[in-house]
N, CA, C and O atoms as a DFTB+ gen file, in Angstrom:
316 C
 N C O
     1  1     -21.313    -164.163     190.837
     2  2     -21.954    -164.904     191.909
     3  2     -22.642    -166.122     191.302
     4  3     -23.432    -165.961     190.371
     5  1     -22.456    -166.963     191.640
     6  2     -23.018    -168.694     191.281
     7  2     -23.514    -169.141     192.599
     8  3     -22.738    -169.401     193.518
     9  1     -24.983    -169.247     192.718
    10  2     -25.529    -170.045     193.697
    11  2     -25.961    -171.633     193.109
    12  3     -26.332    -171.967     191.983
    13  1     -25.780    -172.336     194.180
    14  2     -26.280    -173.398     194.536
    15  2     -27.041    -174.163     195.164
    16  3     -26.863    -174.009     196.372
    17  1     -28.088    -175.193     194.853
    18  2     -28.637    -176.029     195.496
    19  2     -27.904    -177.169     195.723
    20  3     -27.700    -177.765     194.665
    21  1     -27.314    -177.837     196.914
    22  2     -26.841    -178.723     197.973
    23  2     -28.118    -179.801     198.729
    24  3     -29.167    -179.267     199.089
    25  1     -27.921    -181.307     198.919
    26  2     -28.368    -181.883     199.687
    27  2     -27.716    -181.578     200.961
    28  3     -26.517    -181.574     201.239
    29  1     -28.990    -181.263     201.852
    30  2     -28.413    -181.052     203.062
    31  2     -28.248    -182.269     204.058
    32  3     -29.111    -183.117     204.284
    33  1     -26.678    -182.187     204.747
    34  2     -25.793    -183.200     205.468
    35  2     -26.162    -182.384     206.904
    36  3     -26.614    -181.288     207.234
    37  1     -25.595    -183.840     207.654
    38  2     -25.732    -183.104     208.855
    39  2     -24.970    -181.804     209.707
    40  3     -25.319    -181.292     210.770
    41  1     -23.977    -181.528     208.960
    42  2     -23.065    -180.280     209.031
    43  2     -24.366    -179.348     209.036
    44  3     -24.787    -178.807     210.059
    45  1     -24.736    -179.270     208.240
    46  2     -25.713    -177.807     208.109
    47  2     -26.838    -177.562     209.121
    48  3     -27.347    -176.458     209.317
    49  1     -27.252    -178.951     209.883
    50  2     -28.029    -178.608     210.492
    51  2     -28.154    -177.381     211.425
    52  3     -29.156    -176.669     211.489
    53  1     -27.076    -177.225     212.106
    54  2     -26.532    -175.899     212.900
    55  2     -27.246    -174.505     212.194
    56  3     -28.212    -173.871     212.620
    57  1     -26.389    -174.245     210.910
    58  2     -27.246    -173.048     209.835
    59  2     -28.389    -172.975     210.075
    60  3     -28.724    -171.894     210.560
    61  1     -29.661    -174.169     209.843
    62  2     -30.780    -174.245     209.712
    63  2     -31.145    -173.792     210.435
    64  3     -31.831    -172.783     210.273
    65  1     -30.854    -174.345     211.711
    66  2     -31.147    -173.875     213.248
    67  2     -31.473    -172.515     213.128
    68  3     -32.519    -171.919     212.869
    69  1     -29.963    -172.060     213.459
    70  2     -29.614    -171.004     213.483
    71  2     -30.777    -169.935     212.320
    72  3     -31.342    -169.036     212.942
    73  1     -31.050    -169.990     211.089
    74  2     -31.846    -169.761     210.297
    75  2     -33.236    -169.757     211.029
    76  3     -33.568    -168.637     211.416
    77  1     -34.041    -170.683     211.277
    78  2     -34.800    -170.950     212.086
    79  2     -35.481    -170.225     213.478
    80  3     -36.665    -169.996     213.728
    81  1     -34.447    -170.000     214.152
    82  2     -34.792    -169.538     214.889
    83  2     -34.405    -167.381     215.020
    84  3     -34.755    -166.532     215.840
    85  1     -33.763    -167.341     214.056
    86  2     -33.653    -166.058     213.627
    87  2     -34.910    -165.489     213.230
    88  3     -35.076    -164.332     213.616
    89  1     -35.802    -165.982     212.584
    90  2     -37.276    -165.495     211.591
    91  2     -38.326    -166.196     212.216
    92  3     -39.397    -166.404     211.645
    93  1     -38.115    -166.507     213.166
    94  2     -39.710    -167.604     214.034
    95  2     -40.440    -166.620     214.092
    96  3     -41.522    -166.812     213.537
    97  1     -40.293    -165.517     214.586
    98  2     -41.221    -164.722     215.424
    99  2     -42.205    -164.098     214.300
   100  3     -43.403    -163.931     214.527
   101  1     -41.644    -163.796     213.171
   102  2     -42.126    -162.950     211.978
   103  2     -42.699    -163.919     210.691
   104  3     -43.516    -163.486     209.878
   105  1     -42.111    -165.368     210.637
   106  2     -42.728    -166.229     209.496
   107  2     -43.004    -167.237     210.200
   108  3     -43.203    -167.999     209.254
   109  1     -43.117    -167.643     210.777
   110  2     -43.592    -169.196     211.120
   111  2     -44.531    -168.999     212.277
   112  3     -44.306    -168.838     213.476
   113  1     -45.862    -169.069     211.452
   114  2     -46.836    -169.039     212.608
   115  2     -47.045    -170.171     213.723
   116  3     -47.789    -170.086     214.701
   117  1     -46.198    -171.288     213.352
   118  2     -46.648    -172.227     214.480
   119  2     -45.562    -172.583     215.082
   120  3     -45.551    -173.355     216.041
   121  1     -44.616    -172.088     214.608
   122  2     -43.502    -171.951     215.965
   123  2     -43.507    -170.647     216.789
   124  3     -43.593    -169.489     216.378
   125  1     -43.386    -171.141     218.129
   126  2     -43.682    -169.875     218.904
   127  2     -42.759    -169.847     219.826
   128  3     -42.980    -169.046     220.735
   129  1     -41.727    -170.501     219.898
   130  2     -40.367    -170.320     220.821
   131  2     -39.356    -170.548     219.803
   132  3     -39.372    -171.068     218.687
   133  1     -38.515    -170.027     220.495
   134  2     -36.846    -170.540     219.390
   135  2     -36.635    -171.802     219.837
   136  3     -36.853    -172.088     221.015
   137  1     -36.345    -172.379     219.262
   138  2     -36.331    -174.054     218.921
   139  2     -34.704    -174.303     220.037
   140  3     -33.800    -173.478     220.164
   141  1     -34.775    -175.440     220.573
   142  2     -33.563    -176.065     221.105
   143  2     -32.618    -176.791     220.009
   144  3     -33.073    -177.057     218.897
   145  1     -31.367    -177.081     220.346
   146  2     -30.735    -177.888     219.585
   147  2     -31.093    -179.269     219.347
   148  3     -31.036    -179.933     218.312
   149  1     -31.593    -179.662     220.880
   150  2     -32.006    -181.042     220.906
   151  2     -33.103    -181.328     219.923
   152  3     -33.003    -182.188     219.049
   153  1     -34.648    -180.208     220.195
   154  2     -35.138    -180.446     219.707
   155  2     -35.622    -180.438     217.767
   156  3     -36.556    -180.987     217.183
   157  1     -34.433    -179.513     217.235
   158  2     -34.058    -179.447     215.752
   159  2     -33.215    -180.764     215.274
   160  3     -33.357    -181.246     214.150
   161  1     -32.389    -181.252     216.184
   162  2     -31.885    -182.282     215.758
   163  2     -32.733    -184.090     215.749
   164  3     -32.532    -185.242     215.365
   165  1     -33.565    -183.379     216.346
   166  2     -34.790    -184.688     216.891
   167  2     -35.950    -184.817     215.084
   168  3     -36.411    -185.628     214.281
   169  1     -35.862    -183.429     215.375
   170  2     -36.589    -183.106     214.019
   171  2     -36.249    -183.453     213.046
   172  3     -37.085    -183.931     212.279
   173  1     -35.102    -183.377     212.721
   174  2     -34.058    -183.393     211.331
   175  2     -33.920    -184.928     211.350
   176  3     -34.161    -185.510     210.293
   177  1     -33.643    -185.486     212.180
   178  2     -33.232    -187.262     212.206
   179  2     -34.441    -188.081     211.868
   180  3     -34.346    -188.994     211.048
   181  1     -35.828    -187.733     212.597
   182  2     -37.048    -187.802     211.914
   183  2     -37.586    -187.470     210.462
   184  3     -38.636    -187.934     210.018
   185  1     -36.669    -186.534     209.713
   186  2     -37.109    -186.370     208.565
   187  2     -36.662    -186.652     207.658
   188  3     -37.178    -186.566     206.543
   189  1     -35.172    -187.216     208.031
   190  2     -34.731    -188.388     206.978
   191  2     -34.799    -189.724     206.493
   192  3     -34.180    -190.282     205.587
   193  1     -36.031    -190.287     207.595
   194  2     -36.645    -191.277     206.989
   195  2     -38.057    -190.980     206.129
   196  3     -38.574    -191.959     205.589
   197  1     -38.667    -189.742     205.987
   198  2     -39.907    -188.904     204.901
   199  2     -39.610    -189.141     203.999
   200  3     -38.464    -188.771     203.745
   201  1     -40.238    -189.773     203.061
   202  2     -40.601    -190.012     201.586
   203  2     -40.888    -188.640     200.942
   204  3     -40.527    -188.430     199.784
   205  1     -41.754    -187.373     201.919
   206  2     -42.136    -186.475     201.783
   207  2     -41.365    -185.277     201.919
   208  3     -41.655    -184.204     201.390
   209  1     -40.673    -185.431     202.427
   210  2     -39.156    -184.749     202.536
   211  2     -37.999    -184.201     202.031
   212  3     -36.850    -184.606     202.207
   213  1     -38.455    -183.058     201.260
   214  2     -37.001    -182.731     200.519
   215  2     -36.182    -181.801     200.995
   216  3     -36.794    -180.767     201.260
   217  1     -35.166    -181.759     201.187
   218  2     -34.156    -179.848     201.551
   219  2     -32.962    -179.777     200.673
   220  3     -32.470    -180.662     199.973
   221  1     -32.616    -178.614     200.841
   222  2     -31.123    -178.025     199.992
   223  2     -30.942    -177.055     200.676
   224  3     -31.743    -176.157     200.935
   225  1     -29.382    -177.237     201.162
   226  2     -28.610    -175.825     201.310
   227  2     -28.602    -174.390     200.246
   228  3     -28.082    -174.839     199.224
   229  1     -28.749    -173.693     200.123
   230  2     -28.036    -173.053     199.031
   231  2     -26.567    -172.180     199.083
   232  3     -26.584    -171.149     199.755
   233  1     -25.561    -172.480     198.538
   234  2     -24.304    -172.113     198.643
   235  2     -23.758    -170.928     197.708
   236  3     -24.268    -170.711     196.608
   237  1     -23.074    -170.447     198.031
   238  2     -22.225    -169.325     197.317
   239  2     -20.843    -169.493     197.783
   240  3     -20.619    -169.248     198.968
   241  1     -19.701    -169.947     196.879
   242  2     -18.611    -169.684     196.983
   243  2     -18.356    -170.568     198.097
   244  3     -17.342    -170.347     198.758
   245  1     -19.518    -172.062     198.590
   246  2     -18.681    -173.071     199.500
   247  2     -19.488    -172.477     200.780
   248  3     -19.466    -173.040     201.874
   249  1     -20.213    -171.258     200.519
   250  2     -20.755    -170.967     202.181
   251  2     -22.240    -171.041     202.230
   252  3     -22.873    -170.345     201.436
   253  1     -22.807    -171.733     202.994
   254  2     -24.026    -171.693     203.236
   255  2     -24.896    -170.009     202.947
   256  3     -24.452    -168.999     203.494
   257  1     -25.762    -169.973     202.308
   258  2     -26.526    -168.669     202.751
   259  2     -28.083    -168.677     202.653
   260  3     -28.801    -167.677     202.648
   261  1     -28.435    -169.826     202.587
   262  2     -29.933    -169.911     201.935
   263  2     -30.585    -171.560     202.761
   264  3     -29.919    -172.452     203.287
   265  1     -31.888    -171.468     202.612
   266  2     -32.132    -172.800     203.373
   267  2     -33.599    -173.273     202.316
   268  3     -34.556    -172.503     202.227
   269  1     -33.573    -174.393     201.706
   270  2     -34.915    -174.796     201.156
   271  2     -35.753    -175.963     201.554
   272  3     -35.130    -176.979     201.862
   273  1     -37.157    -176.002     201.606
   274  2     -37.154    -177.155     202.536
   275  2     -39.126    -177.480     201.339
   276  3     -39.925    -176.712     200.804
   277  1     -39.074    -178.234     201.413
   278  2     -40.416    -179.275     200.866
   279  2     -40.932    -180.385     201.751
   280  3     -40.342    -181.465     201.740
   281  1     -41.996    -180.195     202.520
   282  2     -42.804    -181.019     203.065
   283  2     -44.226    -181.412     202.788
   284  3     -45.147    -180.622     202.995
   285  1     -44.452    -182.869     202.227
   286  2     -45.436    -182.848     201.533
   287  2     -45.590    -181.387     200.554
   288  3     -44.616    -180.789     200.095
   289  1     -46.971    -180.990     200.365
   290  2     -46.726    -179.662     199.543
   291  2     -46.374    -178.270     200.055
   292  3     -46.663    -177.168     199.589
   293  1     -45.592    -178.650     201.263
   294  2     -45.786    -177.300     202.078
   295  2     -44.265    -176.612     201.124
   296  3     -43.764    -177.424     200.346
   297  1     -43.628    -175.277     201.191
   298  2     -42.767    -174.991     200.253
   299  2     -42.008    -174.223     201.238
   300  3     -42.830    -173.530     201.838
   301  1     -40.697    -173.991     201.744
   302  2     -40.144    -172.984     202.672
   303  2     -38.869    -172.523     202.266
   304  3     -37.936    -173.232     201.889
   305  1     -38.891    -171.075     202.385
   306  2     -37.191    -170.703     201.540
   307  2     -37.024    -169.972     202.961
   308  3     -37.922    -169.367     203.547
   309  1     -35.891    -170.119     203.340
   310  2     -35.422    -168.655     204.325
   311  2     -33.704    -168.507     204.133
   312  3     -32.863    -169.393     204.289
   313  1     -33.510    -167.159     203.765
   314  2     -32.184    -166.688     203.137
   315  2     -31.771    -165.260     203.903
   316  3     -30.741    -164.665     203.587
């Protein structure tokens, strides 16, 4: 098994989502609904102009399975 860190494209956004709104209820105290498409993609287009802003897919074998994300110092893994 060889994992990877990936810049994340807009292909992945879907995963994230999807990621996202799988674990809201249990890790993310300040999300309190499952997120819309509209509104993840509103998000994501906004955060590619952040200086503060880092993410990576993480891949195995070409498939998404992992999500990493850096905001300012905030730190977020969900896999």
């Amino acid at each position: 098994m060889e994992i990877k860190l990936i810049n994340v494209r807009e292909e992945h956004w879907d995963f994230i989502l999807s990621l996202r709104n799988e674990f809201f209820e249990h890790s993310f105290y300040e999300q309190v609904h499952a997120i819309s498409k509209d509104e993840h993609y509103e998000y994501m287009k906004k955060q590619t102009t952040n200086p503060n802003f880092y993410q990576w897919v993480a891949v195995n074998d070409n498939l998404p399975i992992g999500y990493v994300r850096i905001l300012a110092h905030d730190i977020n893994i969900m896999v």
